[in-house]
C-alpha positions in Angstrom: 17.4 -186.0 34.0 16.3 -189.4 35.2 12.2 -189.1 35.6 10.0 -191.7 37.0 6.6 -192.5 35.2 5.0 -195.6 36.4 5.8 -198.8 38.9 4.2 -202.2 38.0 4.1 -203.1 42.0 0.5 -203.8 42.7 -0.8 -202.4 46.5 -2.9 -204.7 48.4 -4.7 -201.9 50.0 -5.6 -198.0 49.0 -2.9 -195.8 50.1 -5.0 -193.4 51.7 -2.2 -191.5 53.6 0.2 -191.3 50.2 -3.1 -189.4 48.8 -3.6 -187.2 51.9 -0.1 -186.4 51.5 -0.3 -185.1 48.3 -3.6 -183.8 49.2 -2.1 -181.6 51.7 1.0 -180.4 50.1 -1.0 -179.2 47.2 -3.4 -177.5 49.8 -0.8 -175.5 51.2 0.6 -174.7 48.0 -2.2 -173.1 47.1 -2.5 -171.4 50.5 1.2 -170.2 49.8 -0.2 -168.1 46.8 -2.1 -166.1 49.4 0.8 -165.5 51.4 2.6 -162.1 51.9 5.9 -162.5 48.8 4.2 -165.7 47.8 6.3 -168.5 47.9 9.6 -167.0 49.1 7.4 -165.3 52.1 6.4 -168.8 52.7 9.7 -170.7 52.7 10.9 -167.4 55.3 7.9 -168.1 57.4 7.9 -171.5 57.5 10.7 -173.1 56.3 13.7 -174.9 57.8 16.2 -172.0 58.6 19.4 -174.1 60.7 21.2 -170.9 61.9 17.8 -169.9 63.6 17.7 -173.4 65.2 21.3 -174.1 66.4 21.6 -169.7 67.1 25.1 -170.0 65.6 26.2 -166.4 64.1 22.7 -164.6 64.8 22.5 -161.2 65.9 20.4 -159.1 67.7 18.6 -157.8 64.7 18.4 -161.1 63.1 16.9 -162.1 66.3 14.3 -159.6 66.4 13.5 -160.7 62.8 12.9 -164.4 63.8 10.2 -163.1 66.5 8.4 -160.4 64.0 8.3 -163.0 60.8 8.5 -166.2 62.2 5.0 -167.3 63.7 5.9 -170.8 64.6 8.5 -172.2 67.0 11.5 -172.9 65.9 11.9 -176.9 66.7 8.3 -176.7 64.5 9.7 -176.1 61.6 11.1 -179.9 61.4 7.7 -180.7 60.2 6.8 -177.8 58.7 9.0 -177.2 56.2 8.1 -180.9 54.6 5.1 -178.9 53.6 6.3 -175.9 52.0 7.2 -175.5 48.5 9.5 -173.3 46.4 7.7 -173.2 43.1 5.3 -175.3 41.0 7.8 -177.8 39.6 9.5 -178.2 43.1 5.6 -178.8 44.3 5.1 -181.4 41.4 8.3 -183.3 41.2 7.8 -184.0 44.8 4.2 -185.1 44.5 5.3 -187.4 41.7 7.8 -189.4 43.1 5.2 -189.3 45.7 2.9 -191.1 43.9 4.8 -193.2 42.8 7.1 -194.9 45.4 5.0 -194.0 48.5 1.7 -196.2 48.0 4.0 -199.4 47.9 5.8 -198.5 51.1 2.6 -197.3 52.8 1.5 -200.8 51.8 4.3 -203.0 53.0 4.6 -201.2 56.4 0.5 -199.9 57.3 -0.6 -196.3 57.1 0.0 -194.8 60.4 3.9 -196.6 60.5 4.0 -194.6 57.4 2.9 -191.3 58.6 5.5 -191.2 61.0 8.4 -193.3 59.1 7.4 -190.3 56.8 7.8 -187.5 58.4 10.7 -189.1 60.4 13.2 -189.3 57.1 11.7 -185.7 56.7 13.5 -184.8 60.3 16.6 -186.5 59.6 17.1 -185.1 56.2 16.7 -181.7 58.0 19.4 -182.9 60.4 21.5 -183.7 57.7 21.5 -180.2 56.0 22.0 -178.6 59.4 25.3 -180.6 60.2 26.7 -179.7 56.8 25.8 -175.7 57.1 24.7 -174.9 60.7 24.9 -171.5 60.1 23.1 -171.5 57.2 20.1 -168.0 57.0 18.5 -170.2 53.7 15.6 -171.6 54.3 15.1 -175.4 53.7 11.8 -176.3 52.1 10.0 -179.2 50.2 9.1 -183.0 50.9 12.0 -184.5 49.1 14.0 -185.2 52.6 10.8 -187.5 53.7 10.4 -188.6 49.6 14.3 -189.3 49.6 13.4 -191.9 52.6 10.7 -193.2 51.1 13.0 -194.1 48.1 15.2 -195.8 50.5 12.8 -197.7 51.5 11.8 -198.8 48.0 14.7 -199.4 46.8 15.3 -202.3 50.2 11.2 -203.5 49.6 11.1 -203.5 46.0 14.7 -203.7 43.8 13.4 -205.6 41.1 10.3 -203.7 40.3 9.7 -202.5 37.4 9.8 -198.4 36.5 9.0 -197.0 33.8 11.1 -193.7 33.7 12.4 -190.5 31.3 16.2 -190.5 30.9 17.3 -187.6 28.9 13.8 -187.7 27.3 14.2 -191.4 26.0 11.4 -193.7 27.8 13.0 -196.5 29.6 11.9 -199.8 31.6 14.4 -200.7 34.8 14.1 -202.4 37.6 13.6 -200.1 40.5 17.4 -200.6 42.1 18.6 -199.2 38.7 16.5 -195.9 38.9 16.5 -195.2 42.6 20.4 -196.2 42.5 20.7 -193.7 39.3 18.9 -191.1 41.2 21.2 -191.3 44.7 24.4 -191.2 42.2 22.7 -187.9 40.4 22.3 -186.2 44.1 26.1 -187.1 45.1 27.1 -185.6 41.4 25.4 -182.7 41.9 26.7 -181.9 45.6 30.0 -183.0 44.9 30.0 -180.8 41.8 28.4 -177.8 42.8 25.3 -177.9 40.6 23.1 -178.6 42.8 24.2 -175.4 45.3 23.8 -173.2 41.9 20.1 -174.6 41.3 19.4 -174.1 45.0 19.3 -178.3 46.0 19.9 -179.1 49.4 21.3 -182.4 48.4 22.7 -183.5 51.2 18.8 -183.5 52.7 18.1 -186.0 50.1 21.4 -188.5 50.9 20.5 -187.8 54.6 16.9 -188.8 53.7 17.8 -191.7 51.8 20.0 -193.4 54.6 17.5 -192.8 56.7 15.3 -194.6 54.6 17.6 -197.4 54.4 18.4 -197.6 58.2 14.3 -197.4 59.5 12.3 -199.5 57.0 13.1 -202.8 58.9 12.2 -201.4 62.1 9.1 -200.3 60.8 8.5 -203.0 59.5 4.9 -204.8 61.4 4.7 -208.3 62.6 1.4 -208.7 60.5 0.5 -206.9 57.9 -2.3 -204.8 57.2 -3.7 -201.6 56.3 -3.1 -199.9 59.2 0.3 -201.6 60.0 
């Protein structure tokens, strides 16, 4: 378990959309409680599901399920699945690295380049699942995909940071290319492995969110910088 606690990269500005972020993830989440099944009705409502987007090996019934259970269009659930949670600790880890890493890249690139770089890795990290298992019923949920990115980007902005992080329970200071590279090697362990298909991790969401990361922080990158990019 490699577990991030702290960065020593000082923000120039408040990183109001980081916050509202959070803000709104935790929002739903507690809107989730509310919903029919809780968090599993949730994730079938809104969540990612590829075989209902690319309409490979559906049937008529599972058809006529889509329409009774799923209130939003399909293509809609790109974005909306960022924002839907499987559990507490899914909810959590999420808003950590949150936290964490995103106030220094809403910094470096302005707060409405981040809002969509944001939810952009969050797309591609989607697209990325849906490649690997098109005909896949499983809904896709959580912000990692679009967190994954924004650890790409950290890791390009920011390698010799300084994290203070858990591994294996024993506290640890690393520059930020050790832990973010220590964290992409975990992913490709666990995919390649098969651990992260029996604790339910769509890991190749995170790699694809992670080079995506990597491949859009230049572009994103503003001519002059400030708050708003």
């Amino acid at each position: 378990m490699a577990l991030p606690l702290h960065d020593d990269q000082p923000t120039r500005f408040s990183p109001h959309v980081t916050w509202a972020l959070i803000a709104i993830n935790v929002l739903i989440y507690l809107l989730q409680q509310q919903w029919p099944q809780g968090d599993d009705g949730a994730a079938m409502a809104a969540g990612l599901i590829p075989a209902a987007l690319t309409g490979l090996d559906l049937t008529p019934a599972d058809l006529t399920w889509l329409e009774a259970n799923r209130p939003l269009p399909e293509w809609s659930t790109l974005f909306s699945y960022q924002f839907v949670h499987g559990s507490t600790a899914h909810l959590l880890g999420n808003m950590l690295f949150l936290w964490i890493f995103g106030n220094n890249v809403e910094d470096t690139i302005g707060r409405l380049r981040f809002v969509v770089f944001y939810l952009t890795c969050g797309v591609l990290a989607a697209v990325a699942e849906m490649v690997a298992e098109p005909a896949s019923p499983v809904p896709l949920v959580g912000a990692s995909g679009a967190i994954s990115g924004v650890l790409g980007a950290y890791f390009l902005l920011h390698p010799r940071a300084r994290i203070w992080m858990l591994l294996a329970f024993i506290p640890l200071r690393v520059p930020a290319w050790a832990m973010i590279g220590l964290w992409f090697v975990m992913q490709l362990w666990d995919g390649l492995t098969g651990a992260a298909e029996a604790e339910r991790v769509a890991w190749l969401a995170h790699v694809g969110g992670f080079v995506a990361g990597l491949a859009l922080i230049k572009p994103f990158m503003p001519r002059r910088r400030g708050p708003w990019g």
